[in-house]
N, C-alpha and C positions, 0 to 999 in steps of 0.2 A: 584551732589556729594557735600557733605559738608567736605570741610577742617576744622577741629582742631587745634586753638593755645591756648593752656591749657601750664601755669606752676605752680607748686607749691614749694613754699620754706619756711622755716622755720630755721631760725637765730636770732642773734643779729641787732636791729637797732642802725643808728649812721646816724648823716647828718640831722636830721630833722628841715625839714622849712615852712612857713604856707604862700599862697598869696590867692588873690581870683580872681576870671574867672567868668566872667557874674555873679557874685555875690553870686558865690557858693564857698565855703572855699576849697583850695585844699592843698595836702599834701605832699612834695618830701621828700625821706631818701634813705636814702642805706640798703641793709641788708647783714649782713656777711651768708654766707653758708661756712660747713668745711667739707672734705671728710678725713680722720683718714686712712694711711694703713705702711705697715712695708716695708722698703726701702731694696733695694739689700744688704744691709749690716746686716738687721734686726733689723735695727732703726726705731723706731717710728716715721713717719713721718705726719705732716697735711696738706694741701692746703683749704687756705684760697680764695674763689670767692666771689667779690662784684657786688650785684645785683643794679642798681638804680630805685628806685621806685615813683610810682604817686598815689593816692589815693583821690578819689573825697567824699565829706561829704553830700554828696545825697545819693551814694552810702553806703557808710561807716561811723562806729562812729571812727572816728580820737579821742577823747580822747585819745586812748593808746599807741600813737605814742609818747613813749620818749626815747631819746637815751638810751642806754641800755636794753630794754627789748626785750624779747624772744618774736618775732610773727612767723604764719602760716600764709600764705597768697599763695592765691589761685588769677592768671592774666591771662592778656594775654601780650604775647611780642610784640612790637612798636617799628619800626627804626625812627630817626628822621635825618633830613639832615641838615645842614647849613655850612654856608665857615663864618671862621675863621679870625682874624683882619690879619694874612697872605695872603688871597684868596684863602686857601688850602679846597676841600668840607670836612667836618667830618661826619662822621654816629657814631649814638650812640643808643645802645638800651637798655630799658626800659620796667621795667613791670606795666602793668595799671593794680593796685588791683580791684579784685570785692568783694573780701571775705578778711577780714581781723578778726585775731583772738588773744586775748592776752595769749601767754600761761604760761610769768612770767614777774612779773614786775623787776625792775633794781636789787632791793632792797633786793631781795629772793634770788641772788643767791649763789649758794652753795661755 
């Protein structure tokens, strides 16, 4: 039997930074997602969730990676573990893009 770890989101990025790995360019950011609904009082309410992301330039054109624009991106989610200058363990999880897509740059929007 084959499990399934597919996400897809489509937000604002912010956070973006560039290292390389075995001499492949790789790419961390964050992307905002917003879910929009009308609160017990009938106020419009939004929630903002930050996704952290990884993007490898084998896989992907990282050119459109600039803070501020609009992508699609299609992953999979990744726990990662380590302890902290505390000794405390952390888990943090992360989406490793395979598809990334520009759907507006900074500059365009409304």
């Amino acid at each position: 039997m084959e499990y399934l770890n597919k996400i897809e989101l489509q937000g604002y990025i912010n956070n973006v930074s560039f290292t390389e790995i075995y001499g492949i360019r790789v790419a961390r950011f964050s992307i905002a997602t917003q879910y929009a609904y009308t609160g017990p009082k009938g106020a419009s309410l939004v929630d903002t969730t930050w996704f952290e992301c990884q993007a490898w330039e084998d896989k992907n054109d990282l050119s459109c990676l600039q803070s501020g624009n609009w992508l699609h991106v299609i992953g999979r989610m990744k726990e990662r573990r380590f302890v902290d200058h505390s000794g405390i363990e952390k888990r943090i999880y992360e989406v490793i893009c395979q598809e990334i897509e520009l759907i507006r740059n900074w500059y365009e929007r409304d």
